[in-house]
N, C-alpha and C positions, 0 to 999 in steps of 0.2 A: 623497353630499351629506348625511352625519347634522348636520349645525349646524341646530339649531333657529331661533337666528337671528345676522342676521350680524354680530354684535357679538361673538359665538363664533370668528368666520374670523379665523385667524394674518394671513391677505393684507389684509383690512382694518383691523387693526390697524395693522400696519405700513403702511397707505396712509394712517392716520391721522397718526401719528408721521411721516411723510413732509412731510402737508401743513403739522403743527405748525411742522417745521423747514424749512419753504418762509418761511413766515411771517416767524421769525427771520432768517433768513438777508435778508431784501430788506430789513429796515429796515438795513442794512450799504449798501443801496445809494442813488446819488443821485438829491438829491429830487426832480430833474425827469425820472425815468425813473416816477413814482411812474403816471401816464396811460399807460404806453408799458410796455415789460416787465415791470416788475412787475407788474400788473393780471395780463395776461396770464400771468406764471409762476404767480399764485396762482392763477386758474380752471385750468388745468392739473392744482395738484397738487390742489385739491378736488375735480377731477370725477373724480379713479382712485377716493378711498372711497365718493363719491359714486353713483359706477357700479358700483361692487359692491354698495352697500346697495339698490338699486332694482333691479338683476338678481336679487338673491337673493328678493327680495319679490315678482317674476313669478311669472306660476303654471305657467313650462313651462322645462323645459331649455333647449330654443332659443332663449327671450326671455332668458333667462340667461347664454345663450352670446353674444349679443347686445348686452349690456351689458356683458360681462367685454372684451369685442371692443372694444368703446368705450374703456375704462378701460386697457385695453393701448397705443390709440391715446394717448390722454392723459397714460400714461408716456411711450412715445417723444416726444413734446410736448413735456415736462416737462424730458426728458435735453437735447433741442436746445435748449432756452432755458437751461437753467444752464451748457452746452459754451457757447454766445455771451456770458454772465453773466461766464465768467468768460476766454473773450477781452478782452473787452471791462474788464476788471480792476474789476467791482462790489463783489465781496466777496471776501476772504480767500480764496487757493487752497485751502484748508485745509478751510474750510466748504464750500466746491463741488464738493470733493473727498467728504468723508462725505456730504452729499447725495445724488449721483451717485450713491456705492454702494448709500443705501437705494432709489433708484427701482430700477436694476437689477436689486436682490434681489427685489422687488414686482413689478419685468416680468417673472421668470424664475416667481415663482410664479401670477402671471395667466397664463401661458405654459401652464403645467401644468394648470390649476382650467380653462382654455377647454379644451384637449385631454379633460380627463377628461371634461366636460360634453357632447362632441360622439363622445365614446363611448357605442355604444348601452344605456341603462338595464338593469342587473339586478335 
């Protein structure tokens, strides 16, 4: 874990740009969802950079692995409400579509950043 701080981390960048285009993407949707899933897809995709910026600022691996844990829950979150978003035909398959990939790329490396952090320290 050499990142001084986590504005350095590839995974919360891309959890940034995530939540950017959560953003975009719901004004696509109608306006009386605006109480009702939207609300909810946005605290979703803000609490994955969110939870990575608070985990990396603990002062122990395991409180770190704890928040990275959070943040992976918060992707999964984030996947089932745009998979309903876009049953439910809110926005462009198109944009639910590139969405989806970026959470998945961001679960796959919280996937990896939890695993290494729950490997014993050298």
């Amino acid at each position: 874990m050499s990142a001084v701080s986590y504005r350095e981390l590839e995974v919360w960048a891309r959890a940034m740009d995530a939540a950017e285009a959560a953003y975009a993407l719901v004004r696509q949707f109608p306006k009386q969802e605006e109480y009702r899933l939207t609300a909810q897809l946005i605290r979703a995709a803000v609490s994955i950079p969110a939870n990575i910026a608070e985990g990396h600022a603990r002062g122990t691996r395991k409180d770190y692995a704890h928040f990275i844990s959070i943040a992976r829950g918060s992707a999964a979150e984030l996947e089932t409400l745009l998979l309903l978003a876009g049953r439910a035909k809110f926005a462009s398959e198109g944009a639910i579509a590139s969405l989806l990939e970026e959470v998945e790329r961001v679960s796959r490396m919280l996937n990896r950043l939890h695993t290494r952090l729950k490997e014993p320290a050298s």
